[in-house]
C-alpha positions in Angstrom: -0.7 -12.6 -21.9 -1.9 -9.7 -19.8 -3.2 -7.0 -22.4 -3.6 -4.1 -19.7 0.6 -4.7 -19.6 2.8 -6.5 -21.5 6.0 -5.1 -22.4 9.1 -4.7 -20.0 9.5 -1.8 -17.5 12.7 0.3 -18.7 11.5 4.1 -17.7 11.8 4.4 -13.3 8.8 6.0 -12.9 5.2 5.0 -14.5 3.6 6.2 -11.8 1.4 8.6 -14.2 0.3 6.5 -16.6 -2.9 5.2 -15.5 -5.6 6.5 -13.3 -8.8 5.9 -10.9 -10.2 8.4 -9.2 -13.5 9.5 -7.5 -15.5 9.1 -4.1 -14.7 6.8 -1.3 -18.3 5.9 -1.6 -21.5 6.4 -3.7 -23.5 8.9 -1.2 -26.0 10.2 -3.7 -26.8 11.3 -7.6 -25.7 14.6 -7.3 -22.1 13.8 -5.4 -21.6 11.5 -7.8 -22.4 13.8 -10.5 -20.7 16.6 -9.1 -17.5 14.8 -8.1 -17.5 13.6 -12.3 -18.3 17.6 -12.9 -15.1 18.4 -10.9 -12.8 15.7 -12.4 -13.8 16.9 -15.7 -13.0 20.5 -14.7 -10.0 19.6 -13.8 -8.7 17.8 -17.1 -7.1 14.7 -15.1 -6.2 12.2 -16.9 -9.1 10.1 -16.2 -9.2 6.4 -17.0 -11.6 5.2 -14.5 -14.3 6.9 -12.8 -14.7 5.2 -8.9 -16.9 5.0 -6.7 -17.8 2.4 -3.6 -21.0 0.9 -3.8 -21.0 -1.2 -1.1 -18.5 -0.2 1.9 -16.8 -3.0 4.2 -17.0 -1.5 7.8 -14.7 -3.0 10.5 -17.5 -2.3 13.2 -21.2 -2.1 12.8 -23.4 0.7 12.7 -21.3 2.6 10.1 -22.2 3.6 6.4 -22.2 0.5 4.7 -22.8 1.8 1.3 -26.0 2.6 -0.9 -25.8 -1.0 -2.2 -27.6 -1.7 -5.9 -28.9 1.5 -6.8 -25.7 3.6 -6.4 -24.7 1.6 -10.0 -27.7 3.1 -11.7 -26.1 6.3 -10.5 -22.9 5.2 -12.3 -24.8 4.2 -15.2 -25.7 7.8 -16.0 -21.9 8.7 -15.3 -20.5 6.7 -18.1 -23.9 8.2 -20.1 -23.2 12.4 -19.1 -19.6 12.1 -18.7 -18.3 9.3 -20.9 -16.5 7.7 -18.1 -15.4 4.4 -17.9 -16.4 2.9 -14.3 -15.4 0.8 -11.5 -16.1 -0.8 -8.3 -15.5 -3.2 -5.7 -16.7 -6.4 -5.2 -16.5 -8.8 -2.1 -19.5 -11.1 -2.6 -21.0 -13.4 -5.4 -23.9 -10.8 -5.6 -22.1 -7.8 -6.2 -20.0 -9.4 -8.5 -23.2 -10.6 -10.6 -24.8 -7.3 -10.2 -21.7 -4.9 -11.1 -21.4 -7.2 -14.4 -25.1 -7.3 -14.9 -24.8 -3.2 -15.1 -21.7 -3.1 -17.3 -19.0 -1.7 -14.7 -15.7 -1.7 -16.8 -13.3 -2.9 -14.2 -13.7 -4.6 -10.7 -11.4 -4.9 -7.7 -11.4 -7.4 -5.0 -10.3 -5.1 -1.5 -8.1 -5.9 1.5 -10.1 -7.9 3.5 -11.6 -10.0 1.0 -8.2 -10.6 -0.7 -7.3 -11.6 3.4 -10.0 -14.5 3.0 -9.0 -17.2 0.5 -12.3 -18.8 0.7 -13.9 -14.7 -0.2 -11.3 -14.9 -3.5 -12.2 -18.3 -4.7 -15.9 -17.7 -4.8 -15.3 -14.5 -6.4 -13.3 -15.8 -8.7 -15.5 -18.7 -9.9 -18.3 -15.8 -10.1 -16.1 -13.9 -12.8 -14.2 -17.0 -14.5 -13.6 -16.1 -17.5 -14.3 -12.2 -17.6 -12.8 -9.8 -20.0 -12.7 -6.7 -18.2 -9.9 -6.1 -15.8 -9.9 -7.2 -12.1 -7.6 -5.5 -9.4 -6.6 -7.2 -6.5 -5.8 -5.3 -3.4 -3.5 -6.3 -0.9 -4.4 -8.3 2.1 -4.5 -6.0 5.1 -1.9 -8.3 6.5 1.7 -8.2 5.7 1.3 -11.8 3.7 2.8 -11.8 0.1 1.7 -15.0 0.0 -1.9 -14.3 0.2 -1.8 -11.5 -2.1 0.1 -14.0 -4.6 -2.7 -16.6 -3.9 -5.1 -14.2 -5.1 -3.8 -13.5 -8.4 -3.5 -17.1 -8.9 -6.6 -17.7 -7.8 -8.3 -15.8 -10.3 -6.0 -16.8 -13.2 -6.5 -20.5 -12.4 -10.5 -19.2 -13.4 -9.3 -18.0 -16.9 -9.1 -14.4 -15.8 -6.8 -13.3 -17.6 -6.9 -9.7 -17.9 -5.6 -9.0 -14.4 -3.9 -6.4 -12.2 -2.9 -5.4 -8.3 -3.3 -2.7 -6.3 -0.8 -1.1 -3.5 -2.9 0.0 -0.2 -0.4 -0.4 2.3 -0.7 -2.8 5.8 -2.6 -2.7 8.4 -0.9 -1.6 11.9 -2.3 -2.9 15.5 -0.1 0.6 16.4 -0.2 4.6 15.3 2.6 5.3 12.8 3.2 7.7 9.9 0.7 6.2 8.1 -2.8 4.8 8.1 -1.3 1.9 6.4 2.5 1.5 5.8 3.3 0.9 2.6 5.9 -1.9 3.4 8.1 -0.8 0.6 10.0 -4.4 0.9 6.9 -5.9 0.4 5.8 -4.5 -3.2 9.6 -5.5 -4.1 8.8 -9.5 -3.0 5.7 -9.2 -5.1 6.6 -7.4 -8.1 9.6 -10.2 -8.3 6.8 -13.2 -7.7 5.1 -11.1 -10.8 7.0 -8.6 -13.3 4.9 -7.9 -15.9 1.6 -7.5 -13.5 0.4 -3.7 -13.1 0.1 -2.9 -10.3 -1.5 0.5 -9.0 -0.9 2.9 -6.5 -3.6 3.1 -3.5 -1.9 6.8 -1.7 -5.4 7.6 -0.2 -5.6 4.2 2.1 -1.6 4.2 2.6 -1.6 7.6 4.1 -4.6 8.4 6.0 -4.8 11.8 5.1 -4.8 14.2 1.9 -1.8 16.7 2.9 0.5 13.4 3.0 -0.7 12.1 -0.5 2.0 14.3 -2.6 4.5 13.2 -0.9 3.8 9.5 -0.8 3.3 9.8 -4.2 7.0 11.2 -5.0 8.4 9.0 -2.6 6.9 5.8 -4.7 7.7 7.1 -8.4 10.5 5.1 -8.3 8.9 2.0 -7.7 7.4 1.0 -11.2 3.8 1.4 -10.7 1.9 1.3 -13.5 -0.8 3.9 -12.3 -2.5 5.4 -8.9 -6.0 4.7 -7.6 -6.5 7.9 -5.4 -9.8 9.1 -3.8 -11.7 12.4 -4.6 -14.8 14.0 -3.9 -16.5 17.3 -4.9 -16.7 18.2 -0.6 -14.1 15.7 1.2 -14.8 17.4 4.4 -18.4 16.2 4.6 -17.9 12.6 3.0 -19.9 9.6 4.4 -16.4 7.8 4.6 -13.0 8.1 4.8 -13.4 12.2 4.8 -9.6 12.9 5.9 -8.4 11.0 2.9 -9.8 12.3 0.1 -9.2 15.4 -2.2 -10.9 18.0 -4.5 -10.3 16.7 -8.4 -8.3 19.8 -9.0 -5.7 19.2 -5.7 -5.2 15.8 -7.3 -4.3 17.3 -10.4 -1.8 19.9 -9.0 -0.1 16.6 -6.9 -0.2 14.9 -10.3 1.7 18.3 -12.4 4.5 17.8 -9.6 5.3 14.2 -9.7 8.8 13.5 -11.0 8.9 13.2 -15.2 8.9 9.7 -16.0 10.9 10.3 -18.9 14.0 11.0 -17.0 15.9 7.7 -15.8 18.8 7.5 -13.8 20.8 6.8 -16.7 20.8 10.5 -17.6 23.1 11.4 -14.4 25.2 8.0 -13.4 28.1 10.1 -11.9 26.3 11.9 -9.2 23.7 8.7 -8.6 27.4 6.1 -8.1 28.7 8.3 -6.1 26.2 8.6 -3.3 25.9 5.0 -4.0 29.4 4.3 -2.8 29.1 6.4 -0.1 26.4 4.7 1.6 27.7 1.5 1.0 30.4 2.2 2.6 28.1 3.3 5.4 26.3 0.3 5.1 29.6 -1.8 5.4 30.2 -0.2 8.9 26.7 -0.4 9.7 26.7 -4.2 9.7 30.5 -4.4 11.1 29.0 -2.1 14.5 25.6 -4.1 14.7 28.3 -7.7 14.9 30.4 -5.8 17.9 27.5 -5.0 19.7 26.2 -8.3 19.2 29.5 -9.6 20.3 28.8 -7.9 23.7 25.1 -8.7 23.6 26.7 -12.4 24.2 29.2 -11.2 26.4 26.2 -9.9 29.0 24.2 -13.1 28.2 27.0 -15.0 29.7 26.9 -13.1 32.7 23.7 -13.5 33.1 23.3 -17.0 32.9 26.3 -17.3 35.1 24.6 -15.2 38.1 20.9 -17.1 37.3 19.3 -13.2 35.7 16.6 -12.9 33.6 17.5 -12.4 30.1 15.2 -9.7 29.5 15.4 -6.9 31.5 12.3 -4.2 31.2 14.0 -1.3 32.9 16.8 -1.8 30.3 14.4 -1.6 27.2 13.1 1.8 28.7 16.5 3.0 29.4 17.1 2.2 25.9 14.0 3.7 24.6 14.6 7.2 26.5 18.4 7.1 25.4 17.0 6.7 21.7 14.5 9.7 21.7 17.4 12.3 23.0 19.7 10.6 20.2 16.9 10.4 17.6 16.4 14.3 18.0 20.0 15.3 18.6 20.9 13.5 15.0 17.5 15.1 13.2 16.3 11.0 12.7 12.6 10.4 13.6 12.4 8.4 16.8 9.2 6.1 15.2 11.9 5.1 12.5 15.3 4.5 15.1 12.4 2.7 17.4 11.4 0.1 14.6 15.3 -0.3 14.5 16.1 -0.9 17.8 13.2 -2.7 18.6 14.7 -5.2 16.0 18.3 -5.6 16.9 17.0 -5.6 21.0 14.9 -8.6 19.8 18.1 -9.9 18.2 19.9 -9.6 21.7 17.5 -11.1 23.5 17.4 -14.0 21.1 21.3 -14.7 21.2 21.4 -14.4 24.7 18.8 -16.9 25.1 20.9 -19.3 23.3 24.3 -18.5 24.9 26.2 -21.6 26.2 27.5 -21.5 29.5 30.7 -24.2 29.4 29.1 -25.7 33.5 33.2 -26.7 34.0 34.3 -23.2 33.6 
């Protein structure tokens, strides 16, 4: 049985209830010390002080972390502060090093979790481990992998195991650094309803103004905590500057989350009847995307018939320029209608492709 969870989800929100917090990375004593100063200062809820001690980098040539020594530094944390401490991990080494200087919990990142040959020697490094061990998700939209590498790690009698939320890597600019893929963290929790699983908003969003309202927008989804970056100057970190906050803005994000106490049983009226309503919208949603599909095929016919290309690029931009004037008209952001309509043109295209043309007329 998991002991950092084990009893069924009833509240909506547990967003609250656990949290990591601290520097992107280890950059020296007195950051680290400071940072601890601040978070202390600040009264947060502290459960685990974090810090990166070695720092994956997508390209060479950028800070890749102060490696070993930076634990000594977190050492004298848990000694001046009384913090409990964790850290990343994404090699046999630092998983033997991190244990060898008592960090409390460990957590496997994205692009190690990507890797299923990374997990497996990780987990045969810390089979059998008491303290906890996070996994984040893989920085591709794969359930599957993220589900392999809780399994994984159980298969090595770790049993004492947990998940972390950092959204999805994009090849193209959105909202977010990394989209949460909300539909995502629904598959998984299904696959695994009694894991915790944490809340990453600093890698999801990119950027400290956005965290709050991340933050708000996931309460309902039955986290069991937040991981969330700080540092006692964010504008002059080593890493990840845009992304991080003072201890104290944290903790006035943290006042203004919704109260996990209230659940939507304390106002069913109001909730079922917006419910209904956009059902019903939801009804005529699909009912319009079948007529337009119905003339999708109509158009594929002709096509076929007078020997025309299925897809048509001035049409997509047609469609594209239509959808910014109607996106703005109707107050809808055009990045979210474009995700739409990328999808049902996609549709189109694929249901023309297989229209049948009857060659006797």
């Amino acid at each position: 049985m998991n002991t950092l969870y084990n009893t069924p989800r009833k509240t909506a929100n547990h967003v609250k209830s656990m949290l990591i917090t601290g520097p992107c990375s280890a950059e020296s004593e007195d950051q680290m010390r400071e940072t601890a100063r601040q978070i202390q200062e600040a009264s947060l809820p502290l459960s685990y002080f974090r810090a990166g001690i070695w720092k994956p980098r997508t390209r060479p040539g950028g800070f890749e972390g102060v490696g070993a020594p930076g634990l000594k530094w977190m050492q004298n944390i848990r000694e001046e502060f009384g913090f409990k401490l964790c850290t990343e991990v994404a090699t046999t080494a630092h998983v033997e090093l991190a244990l060898e200087a008592g960090i409390d919990l460990l957590w496997i990142g994205a692009r190690s979790t990507a890797n299923p040959f990374t997990v497996q020697e990780i987990a045969e490094a810390l089979a059998g481990v008491k303290i906890p061990i996070f996994v984040k998700n893989p920085t591709n939209t794969d359930v599957a992998l993220w589900a392999g590498a809780i399994e994984r790690l159980s298969a090595k009698n770790i049993q004492n195991l947990g998940a972390i939320h950092r959204g999805f890597s994009n090849y193209k600019s959105t909202q977010y650094r990394n989209p949460p893929h909300w539909d995502l963290m629904v598959d998984f929790r299904e696959l695994f309803p009694e894991l915790p699983i944490l809340i990453d908003p600093s890698h999801i969003t990119g950027k400290r103004e956005e965290i709050g309202k991340l933050l708000k927008l996931g309460s309902g989804m039955l986290y069991d905590g937040i991981m969330a970056e700080t540092h006692c100057n964010p504008d002059k970190a080593w890493s990840d500057a845009a992304q991080q906050l003072l201890p104290k803005g944290l903790k006035t994000i943290l006042d203004q989350l919704p109260n996990p106490e209230i659940t939507l049983e304390e106002f069913p009226v109001e909730i079922q009847k917006l419910r209904a309503l956009i059902s019903e919208l939801d009804g005529l949603l699909i009912a319009n995307l079948s007529k337009r599909m119905e003339y999708s095929n109509q158009i594929g016919k002709l096509k076929q018939e007078k020997n025309i290309a299925i897809f048509q690029p001035d049409r997509w931009r047609e469609i594209k320029a239509e959808l910014s004037e109607k996106s703005k008209r109707f107050g809808l952001s055009y990045e979210f209608s474009l995700q739409i309509f990328k999808k049902i043109h996609e549709e189109s295209i694929r249901c023309q492709s297989e229209v049948e043309i009857n060659p006797e007329g």
